[in-house]
mmCIF file as Biopython writes it, N, C-alpha, C and O atoms, coordinates in Angstrom:
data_model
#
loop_
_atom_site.group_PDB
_atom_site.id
_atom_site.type_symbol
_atom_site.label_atom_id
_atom_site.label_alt_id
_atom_site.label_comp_id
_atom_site.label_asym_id
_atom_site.label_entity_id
_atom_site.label_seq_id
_atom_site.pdbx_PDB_ins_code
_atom_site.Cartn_x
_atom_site.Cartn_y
_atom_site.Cartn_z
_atom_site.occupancy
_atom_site.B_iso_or_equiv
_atom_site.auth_seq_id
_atom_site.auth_asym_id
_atom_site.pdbx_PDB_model_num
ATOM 1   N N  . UNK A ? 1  ? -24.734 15.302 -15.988 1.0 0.0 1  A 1 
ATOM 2   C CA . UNK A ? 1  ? -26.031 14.686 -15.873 1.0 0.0 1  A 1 
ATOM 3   C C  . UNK A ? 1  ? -25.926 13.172 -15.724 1.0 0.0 1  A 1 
ATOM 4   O O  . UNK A ? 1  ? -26.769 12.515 -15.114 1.0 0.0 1  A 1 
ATOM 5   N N  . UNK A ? 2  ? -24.961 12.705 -16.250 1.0 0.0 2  A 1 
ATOM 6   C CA . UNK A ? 2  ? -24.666 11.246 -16.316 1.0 0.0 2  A 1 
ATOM 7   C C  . UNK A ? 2  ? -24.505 10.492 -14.842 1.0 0.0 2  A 1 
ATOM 8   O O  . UNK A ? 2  ? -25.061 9.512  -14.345 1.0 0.0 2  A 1 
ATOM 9   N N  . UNK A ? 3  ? -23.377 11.509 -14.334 1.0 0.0 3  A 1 
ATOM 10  C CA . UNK A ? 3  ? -23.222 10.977 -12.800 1.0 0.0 3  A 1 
ATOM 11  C C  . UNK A ? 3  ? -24.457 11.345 -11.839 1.0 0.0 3  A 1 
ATOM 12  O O  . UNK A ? 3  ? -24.622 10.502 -10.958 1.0 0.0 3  A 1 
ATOM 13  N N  . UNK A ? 4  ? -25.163 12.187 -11.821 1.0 0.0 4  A 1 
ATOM 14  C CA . UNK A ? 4  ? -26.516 12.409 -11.637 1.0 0.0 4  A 1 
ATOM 15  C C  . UNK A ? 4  ? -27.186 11.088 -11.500 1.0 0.0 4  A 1 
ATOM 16  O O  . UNK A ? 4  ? -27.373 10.591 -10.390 1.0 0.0 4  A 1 
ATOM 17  N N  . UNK A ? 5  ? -27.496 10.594 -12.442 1.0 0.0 5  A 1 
ATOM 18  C CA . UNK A ? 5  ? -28.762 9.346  -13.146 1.0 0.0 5  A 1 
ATOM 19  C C  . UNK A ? 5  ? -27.885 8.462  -12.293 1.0 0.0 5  A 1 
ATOM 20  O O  . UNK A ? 5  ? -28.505 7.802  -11.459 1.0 0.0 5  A 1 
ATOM 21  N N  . UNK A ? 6  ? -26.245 8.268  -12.333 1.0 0.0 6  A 1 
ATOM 22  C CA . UNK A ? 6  ? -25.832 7.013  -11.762 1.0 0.0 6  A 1 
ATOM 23  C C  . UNK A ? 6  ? -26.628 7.187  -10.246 1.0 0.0 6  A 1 
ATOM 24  O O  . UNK A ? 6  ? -27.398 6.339  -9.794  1.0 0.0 6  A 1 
ATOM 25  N N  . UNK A ? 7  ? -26.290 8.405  -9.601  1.0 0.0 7  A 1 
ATOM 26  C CA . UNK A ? 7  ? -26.442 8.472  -7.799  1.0 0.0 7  A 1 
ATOM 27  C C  . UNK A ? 7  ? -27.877 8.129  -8.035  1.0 0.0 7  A 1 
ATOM 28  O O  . UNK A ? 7  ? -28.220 7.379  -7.120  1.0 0.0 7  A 1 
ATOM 29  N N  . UNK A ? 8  ? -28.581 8.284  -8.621  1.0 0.0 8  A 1 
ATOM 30  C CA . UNK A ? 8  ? -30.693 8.371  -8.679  1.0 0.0 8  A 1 
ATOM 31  C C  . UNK A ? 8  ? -30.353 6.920  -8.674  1.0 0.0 8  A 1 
ATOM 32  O O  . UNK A ? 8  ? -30.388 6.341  -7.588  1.0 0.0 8  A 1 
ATOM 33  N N  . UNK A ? 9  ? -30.084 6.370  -9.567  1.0 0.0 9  A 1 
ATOM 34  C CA . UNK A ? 9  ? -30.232 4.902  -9.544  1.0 0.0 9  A 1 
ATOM 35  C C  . UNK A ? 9  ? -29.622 4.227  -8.622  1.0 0.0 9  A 1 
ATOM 36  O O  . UNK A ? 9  ? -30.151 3.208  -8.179  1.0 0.0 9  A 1 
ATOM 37  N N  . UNK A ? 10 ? -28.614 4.586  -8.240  1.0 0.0 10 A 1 
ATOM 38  C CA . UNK A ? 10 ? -28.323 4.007  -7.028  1.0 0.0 10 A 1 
ATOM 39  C C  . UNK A ? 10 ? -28.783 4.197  -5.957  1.0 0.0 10 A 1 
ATOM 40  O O  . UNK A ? 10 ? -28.409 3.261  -5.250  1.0 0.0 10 A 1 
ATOM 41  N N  . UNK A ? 11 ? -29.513 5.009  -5.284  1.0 0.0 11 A 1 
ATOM 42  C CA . UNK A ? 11 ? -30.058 5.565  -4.432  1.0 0.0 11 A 1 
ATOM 43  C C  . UNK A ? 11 ? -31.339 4.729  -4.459  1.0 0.0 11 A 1 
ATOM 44  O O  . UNK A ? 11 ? -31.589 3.998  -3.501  1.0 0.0 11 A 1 
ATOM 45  N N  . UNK A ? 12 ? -32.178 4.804  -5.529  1.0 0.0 12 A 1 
ATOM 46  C CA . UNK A ? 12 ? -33.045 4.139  -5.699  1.0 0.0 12 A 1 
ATOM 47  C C  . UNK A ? 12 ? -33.046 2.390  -5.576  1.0 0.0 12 A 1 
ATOM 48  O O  . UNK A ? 12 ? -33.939 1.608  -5.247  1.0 0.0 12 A 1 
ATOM 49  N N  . UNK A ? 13 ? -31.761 2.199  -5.956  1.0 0.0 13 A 1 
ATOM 50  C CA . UNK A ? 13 ? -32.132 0.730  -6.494  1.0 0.0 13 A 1 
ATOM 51  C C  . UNK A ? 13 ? -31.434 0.171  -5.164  1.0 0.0 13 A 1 
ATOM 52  O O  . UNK A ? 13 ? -31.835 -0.923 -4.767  1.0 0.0 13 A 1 
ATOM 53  N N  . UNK A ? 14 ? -30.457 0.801  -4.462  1.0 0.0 14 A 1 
ATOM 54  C CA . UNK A ? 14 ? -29.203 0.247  -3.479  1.0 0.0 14 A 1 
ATOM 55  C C  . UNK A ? 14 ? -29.546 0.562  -2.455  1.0 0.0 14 A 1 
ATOM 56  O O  . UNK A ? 14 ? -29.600 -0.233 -1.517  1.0 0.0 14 A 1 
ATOM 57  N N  . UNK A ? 15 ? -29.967 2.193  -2.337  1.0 0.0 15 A 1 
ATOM 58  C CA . UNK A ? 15 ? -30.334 2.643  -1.187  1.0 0.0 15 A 1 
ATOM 59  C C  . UNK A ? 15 ? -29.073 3.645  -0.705  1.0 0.0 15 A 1 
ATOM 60  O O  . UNK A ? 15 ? -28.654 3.757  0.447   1.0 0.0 15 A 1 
ATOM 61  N N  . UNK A ? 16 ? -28.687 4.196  -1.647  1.0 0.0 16 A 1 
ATOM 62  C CA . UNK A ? 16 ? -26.771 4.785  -1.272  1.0 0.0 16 A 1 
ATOM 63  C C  . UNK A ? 16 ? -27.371 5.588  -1.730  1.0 0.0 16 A 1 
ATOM 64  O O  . UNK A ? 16 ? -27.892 5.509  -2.842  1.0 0.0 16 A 1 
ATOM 65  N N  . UNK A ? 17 ? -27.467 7.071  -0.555  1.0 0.0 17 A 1 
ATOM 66  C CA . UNK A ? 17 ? -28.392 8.304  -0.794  1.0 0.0 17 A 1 
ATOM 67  C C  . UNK A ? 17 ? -27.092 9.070  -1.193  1.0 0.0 17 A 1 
ATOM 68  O O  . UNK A ? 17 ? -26.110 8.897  -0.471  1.0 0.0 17 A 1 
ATOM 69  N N  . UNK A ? 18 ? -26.991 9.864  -2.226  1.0 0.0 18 A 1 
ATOM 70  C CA . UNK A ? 18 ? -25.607 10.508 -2.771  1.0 0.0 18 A 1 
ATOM 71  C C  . UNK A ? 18 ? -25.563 11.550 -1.493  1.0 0.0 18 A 1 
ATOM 72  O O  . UNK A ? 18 ? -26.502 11.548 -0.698  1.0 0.0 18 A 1 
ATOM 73  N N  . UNK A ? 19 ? -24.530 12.372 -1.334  1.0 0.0 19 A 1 
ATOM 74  C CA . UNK A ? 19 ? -23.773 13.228 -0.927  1.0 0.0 19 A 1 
ATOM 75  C C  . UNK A ? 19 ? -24.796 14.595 -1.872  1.0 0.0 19 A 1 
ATOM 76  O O  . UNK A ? 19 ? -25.408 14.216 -2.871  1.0 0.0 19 A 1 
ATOM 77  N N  . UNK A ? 20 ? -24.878 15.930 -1.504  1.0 0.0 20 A 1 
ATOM 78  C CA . UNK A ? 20 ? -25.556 16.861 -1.483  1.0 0.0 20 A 1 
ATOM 79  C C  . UNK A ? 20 ? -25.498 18.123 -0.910  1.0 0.0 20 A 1 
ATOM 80  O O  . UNK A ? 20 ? -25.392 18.124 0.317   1.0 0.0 20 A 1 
ATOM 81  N N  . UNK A ? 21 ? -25.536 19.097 -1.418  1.0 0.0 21 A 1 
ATOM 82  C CA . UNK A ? 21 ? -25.620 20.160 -1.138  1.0 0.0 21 A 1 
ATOM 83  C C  . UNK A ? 21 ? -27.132 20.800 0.164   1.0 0.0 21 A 1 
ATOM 84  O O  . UNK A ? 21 ? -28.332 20.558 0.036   1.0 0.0 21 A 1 
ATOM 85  N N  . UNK A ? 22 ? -26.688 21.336 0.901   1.0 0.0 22 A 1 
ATOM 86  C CA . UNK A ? 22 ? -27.580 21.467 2.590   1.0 0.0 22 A 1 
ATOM 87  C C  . UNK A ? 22 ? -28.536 22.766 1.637   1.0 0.0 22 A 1 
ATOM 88  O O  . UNK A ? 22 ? -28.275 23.885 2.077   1.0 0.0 22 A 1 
ATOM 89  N N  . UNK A ? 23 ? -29.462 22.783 0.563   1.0 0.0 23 A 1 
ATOM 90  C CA . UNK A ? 23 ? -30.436 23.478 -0.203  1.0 0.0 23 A 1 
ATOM 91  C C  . UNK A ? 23 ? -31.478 24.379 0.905   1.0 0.0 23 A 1 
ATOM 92  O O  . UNK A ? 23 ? -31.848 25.532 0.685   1.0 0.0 23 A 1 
ATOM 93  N N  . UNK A ? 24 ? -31.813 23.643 2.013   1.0 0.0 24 A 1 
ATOM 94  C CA . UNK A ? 24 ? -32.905 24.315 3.105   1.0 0.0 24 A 1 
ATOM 95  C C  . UNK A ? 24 ? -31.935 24.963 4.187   1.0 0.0 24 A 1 
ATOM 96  O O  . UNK A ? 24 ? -32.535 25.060 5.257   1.0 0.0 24 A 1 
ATOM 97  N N  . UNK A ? 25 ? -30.938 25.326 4.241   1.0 0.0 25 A 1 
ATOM 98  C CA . UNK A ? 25 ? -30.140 26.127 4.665   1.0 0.0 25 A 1 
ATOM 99  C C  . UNK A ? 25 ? -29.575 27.140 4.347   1.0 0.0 25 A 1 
ATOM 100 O O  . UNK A ? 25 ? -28.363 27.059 4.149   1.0 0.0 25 A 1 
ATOM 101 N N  . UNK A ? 26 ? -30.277 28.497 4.182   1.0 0.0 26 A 1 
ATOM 102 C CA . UNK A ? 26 ? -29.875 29.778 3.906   1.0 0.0 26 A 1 
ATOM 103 C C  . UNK A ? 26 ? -28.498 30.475 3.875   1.0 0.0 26 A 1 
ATOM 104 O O  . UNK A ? 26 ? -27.928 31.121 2.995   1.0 0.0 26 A 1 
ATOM 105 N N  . UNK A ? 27 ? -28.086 30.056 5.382   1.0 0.0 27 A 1 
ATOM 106 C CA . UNK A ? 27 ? -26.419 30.474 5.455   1.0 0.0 27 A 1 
ATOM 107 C C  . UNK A ? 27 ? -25.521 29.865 4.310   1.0 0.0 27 A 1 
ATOM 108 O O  . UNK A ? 27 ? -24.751 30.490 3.580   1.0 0.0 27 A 1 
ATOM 109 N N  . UNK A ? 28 ? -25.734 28.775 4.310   1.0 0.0 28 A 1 
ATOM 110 C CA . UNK A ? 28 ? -25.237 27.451 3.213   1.0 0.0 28 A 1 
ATOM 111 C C  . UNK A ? 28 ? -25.567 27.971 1.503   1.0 0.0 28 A 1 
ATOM 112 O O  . UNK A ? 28 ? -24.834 28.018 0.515   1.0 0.0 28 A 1 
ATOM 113 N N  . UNK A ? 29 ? -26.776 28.258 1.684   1.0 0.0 29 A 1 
ATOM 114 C CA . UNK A ? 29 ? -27.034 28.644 -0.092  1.0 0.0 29 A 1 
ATOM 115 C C  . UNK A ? 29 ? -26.426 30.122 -0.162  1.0 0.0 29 A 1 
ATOM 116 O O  . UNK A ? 29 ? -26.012 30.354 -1.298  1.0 0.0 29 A 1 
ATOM 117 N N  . UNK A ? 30 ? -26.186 31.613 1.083   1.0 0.0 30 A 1 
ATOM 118 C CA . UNK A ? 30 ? -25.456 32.635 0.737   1.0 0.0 30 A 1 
ATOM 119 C C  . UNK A ? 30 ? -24.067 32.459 0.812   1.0 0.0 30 A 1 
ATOM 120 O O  . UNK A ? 30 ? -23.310 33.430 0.840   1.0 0.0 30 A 1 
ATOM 121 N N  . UNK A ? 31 ? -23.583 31.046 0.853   1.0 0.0 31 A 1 
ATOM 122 C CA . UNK A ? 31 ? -22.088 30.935 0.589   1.0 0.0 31 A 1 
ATOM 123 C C  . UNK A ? 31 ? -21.560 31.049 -0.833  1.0 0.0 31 A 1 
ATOM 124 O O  . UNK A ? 31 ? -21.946 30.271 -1.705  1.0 0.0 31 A 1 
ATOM 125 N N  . UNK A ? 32 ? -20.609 32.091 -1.089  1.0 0.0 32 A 1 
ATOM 126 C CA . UNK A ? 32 ? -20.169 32.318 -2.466  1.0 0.0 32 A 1 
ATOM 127 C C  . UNK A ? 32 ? -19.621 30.672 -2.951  1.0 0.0 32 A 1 
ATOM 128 O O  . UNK A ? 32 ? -19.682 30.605 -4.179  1.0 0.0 32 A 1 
ATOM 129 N N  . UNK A ? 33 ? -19.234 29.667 -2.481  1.0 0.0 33 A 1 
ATOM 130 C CA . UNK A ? 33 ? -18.960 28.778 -2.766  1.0 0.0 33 A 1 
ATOM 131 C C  . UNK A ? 33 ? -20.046 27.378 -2.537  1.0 0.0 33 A 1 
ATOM 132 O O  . UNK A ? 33 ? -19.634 26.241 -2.303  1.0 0.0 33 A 1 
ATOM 133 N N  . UNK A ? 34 ? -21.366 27.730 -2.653  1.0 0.0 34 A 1 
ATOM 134 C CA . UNK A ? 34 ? -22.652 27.065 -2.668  1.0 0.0 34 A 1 
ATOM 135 C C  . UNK A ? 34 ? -22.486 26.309 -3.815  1.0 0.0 34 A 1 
ATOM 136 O O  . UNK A ? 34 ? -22.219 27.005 -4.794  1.0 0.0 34 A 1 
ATOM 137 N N  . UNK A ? 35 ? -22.579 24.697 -4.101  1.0 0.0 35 A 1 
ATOM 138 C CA . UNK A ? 35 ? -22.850 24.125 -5.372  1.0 0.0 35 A 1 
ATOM 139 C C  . UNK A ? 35 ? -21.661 24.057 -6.240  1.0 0.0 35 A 1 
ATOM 140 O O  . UNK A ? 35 ? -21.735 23.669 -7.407  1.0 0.0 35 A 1 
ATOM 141 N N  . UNK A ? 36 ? -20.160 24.571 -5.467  1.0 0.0 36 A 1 
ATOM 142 C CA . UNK A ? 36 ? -19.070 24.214 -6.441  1.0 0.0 36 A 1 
ATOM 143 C C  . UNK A ? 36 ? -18.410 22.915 -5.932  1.0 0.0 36 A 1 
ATOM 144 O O  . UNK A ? 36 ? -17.312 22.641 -6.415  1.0 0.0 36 A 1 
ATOM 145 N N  . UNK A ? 37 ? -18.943 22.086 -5.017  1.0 0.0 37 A 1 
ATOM 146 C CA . UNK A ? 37 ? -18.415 20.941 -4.572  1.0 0.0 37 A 1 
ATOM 147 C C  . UNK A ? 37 ? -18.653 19.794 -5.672  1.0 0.0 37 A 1 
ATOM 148 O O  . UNK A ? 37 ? -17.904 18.850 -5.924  1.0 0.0 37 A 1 
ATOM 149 N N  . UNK A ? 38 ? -19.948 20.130 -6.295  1.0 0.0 38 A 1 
ATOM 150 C CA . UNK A ? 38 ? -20.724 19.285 -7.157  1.0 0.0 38 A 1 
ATOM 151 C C  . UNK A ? 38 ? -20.589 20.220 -8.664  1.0 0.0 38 A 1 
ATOM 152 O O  . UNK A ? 38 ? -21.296 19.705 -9.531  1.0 0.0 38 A 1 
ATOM 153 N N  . UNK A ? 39 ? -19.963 21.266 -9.077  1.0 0.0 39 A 1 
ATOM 154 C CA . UNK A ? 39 ? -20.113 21.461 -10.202 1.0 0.0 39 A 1 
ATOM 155 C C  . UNK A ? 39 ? -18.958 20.853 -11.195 1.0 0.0 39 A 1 
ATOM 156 O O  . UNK A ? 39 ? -17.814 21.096 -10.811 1.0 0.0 39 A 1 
ATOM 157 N N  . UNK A ? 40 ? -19.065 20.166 -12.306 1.0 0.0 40 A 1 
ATOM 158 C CA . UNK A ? 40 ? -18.096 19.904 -13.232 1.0 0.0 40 A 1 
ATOM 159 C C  . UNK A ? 40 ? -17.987 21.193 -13.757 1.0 0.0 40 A 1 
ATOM 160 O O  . UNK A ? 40 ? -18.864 22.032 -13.960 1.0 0.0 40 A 1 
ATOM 161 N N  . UNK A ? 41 ? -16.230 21.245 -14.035 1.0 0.0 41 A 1 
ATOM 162 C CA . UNK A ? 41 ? -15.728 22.137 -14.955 1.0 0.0 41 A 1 
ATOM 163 C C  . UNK A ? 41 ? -15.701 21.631 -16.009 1.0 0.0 41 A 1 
ATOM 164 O O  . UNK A ? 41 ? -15.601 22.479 -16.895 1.0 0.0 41 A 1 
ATOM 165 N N  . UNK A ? 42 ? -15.752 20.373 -16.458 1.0 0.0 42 A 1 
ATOM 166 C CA . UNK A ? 42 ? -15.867 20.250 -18.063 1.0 0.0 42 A 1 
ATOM 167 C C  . UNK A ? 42 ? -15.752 20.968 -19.232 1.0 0.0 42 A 1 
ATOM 168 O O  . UNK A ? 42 ? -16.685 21.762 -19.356 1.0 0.0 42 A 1 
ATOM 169 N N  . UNK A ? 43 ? -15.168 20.982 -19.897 1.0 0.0 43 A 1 
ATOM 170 C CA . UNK A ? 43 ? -15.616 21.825 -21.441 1.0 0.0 43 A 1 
ATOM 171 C C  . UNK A ? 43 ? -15.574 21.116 -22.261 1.0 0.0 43 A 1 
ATOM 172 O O  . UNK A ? 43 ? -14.958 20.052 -22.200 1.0 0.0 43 A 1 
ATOM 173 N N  . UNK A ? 44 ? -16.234 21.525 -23.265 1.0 0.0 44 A 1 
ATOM 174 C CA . UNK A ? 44 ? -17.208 22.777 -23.837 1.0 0.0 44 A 1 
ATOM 175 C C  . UNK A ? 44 ? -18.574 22.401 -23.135 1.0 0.0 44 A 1 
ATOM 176 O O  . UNK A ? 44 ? -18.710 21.238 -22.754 1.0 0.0 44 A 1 
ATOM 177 N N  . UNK A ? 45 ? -19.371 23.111 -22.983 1.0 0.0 45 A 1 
ATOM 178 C CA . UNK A ? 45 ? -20.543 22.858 -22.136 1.0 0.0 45 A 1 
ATOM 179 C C  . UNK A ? 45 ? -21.299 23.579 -23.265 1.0 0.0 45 A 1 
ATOM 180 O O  . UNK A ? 45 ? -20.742 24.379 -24.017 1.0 0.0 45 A 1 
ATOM 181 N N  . UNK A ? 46 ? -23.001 23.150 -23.363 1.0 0.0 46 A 1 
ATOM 182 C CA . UNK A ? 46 ? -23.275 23.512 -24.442 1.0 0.0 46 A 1 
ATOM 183 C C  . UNK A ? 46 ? -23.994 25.093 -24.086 1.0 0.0 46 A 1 
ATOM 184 O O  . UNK A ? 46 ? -24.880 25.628 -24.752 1.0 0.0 46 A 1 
ATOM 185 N N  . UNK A ? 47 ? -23.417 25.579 -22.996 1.0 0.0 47 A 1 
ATOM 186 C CA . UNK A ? 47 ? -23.977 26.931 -22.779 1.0 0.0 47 A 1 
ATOM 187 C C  . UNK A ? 47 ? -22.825 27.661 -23.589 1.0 0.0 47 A 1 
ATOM 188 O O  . UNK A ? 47 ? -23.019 28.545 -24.423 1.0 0.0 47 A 1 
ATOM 189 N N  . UNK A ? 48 ? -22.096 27.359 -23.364 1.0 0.0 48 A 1 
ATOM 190 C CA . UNK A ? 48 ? -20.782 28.182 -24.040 1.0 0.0 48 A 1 
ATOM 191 C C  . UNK A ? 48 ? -21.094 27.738 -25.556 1.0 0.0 48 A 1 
ATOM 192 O O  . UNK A ? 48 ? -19.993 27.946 -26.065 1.0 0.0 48 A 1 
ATOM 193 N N  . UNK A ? 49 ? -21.585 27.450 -26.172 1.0 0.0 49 A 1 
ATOM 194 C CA . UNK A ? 49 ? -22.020 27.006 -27.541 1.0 0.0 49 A 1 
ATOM 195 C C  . UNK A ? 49 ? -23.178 27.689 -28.139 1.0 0.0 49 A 1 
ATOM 196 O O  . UNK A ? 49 ? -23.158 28.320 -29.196 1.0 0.0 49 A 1 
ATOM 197 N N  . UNK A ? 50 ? -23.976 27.545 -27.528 1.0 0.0 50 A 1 
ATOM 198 C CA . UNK A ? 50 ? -24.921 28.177 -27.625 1.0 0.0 50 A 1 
ATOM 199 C C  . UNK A ? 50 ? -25.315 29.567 -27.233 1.0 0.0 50 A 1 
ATOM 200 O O  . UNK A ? 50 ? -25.978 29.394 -26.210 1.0 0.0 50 A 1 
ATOM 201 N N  . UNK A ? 51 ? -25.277 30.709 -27.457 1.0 0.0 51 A 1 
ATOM 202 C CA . UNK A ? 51 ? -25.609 31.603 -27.039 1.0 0.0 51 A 1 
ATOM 203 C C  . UNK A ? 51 ? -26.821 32.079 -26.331 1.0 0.0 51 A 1 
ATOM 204 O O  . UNK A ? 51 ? -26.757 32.939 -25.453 1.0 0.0 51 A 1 
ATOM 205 N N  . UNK A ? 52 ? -28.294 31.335 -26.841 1.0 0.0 52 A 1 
ATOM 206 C CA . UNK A ? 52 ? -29.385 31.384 -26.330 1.0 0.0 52 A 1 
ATOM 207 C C  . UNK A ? 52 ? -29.187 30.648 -24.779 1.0 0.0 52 A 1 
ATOM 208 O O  . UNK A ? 52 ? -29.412 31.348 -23.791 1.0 0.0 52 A 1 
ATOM 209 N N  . UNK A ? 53 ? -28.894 29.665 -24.658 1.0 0.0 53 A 1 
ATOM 210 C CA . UNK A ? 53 ? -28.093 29.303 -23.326 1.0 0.0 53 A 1 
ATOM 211 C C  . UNK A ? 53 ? -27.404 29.473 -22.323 1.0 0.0 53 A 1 
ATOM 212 O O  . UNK A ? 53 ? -27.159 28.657 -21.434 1.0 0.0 53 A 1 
ATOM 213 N N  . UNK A ? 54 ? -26.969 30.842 -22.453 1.0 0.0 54 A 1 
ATOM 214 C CA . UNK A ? 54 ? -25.843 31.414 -21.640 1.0 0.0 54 A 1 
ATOM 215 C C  . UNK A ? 54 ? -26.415 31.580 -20.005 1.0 0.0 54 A 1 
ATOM 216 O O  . UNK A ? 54 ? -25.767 31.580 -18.958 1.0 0.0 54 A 1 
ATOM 217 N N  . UNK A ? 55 ? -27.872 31.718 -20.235 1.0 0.0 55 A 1 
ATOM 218 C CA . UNK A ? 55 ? -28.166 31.790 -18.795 1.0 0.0 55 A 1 
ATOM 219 C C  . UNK A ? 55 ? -27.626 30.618 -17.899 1.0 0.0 55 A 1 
ATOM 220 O O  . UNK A ? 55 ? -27.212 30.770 -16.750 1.0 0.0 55 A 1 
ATOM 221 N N  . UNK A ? 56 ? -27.702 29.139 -18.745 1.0 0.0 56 A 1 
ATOM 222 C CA . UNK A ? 56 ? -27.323 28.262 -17.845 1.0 0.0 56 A 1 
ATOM 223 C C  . UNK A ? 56 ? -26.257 28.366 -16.921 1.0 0.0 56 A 1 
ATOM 224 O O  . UNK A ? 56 ? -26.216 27.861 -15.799 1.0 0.0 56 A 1 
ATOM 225 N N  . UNK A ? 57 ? -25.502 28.976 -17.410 1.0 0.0 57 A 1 
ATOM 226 C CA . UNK A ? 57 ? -24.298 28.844 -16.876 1.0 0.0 57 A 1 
ATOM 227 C C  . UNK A ? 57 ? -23.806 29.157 -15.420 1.0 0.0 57 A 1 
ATOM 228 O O  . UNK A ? 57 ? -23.557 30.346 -15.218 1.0 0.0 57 A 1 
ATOM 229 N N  . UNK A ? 58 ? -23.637 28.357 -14.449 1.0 0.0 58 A 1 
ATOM 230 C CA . UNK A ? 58 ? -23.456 28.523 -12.942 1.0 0.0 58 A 1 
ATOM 231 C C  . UNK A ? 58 ? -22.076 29.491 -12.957 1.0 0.0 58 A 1 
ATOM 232 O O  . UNK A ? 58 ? -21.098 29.537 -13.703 1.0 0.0 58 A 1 
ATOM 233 N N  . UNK A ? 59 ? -22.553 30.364 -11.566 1.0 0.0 59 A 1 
ATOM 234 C CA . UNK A ? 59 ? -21.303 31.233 -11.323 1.0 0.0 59 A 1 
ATOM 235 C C  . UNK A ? 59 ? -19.616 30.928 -10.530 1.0 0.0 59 A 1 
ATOM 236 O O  . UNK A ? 59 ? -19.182 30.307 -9.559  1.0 0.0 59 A 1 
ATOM 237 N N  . UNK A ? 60 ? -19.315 31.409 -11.147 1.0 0.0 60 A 1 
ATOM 238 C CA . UNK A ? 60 ? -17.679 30.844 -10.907 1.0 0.0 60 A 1 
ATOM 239 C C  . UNK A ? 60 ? -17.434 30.563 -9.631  1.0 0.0 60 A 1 
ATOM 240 O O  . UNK A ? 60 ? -17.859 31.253 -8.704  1.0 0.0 60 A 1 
ATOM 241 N N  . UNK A ? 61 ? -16.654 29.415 -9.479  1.0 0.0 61 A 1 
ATOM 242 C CA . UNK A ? 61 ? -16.527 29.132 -7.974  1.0 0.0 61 A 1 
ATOM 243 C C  . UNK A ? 61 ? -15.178 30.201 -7.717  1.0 0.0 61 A 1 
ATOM 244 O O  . UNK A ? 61 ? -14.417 30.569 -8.612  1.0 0.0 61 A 1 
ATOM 245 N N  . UNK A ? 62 ? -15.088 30.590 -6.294  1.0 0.0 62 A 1 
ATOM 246 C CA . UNK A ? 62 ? -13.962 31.057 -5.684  1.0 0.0 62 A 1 
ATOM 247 C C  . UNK A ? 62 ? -12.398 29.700 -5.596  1.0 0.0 62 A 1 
ATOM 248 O O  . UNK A ? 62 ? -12.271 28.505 -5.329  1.0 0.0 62 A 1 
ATOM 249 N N  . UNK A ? 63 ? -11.716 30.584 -5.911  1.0 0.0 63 A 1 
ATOM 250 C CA . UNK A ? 63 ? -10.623 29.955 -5.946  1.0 0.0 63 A 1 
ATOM 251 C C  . UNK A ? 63 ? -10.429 29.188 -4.566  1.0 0.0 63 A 1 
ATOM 252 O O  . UNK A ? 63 ? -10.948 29.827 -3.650  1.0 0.0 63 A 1 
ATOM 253 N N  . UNK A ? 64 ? -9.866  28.069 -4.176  1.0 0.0 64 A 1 
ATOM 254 C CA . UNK A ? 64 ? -9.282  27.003 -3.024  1.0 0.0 64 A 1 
ATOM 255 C C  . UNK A ? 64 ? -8.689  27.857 -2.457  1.0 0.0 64 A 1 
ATOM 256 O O  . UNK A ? 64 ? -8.032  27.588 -1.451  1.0 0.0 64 A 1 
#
């Protein structure tokens, strides 16, 4: 979320429109690898913590 707020603010304040996922493109969103360009693997994430949370959790990217 952090790097998020940085691109908004920059975007906003600079005018440096971040990099993005093609969302109004169907072929693009039925790609099994849709949204893993931009997902952190990070851990612990607080879905994995939380159990009521588990929905959050985005689906595994395909291996490289």
């Amino acid at each position: 979320m952090v790097q998020t707020f940085v691109d908004l603010t920059r975007w906003v304040e600079a005018g440096v429109k971040p990099a993005g996922d093609a969302v109004l493109d169907p072929a693009a969103v039925a790609d099994p690898a849709f949204g893993c360009k931009f997902t952190d693997t990070a851990a612990p994430r607080l879905w994995d913590q939380v159990p009521a949370l588990a929905f959050l959790k985005p689906a595994a990217c395909p291996a490289p």
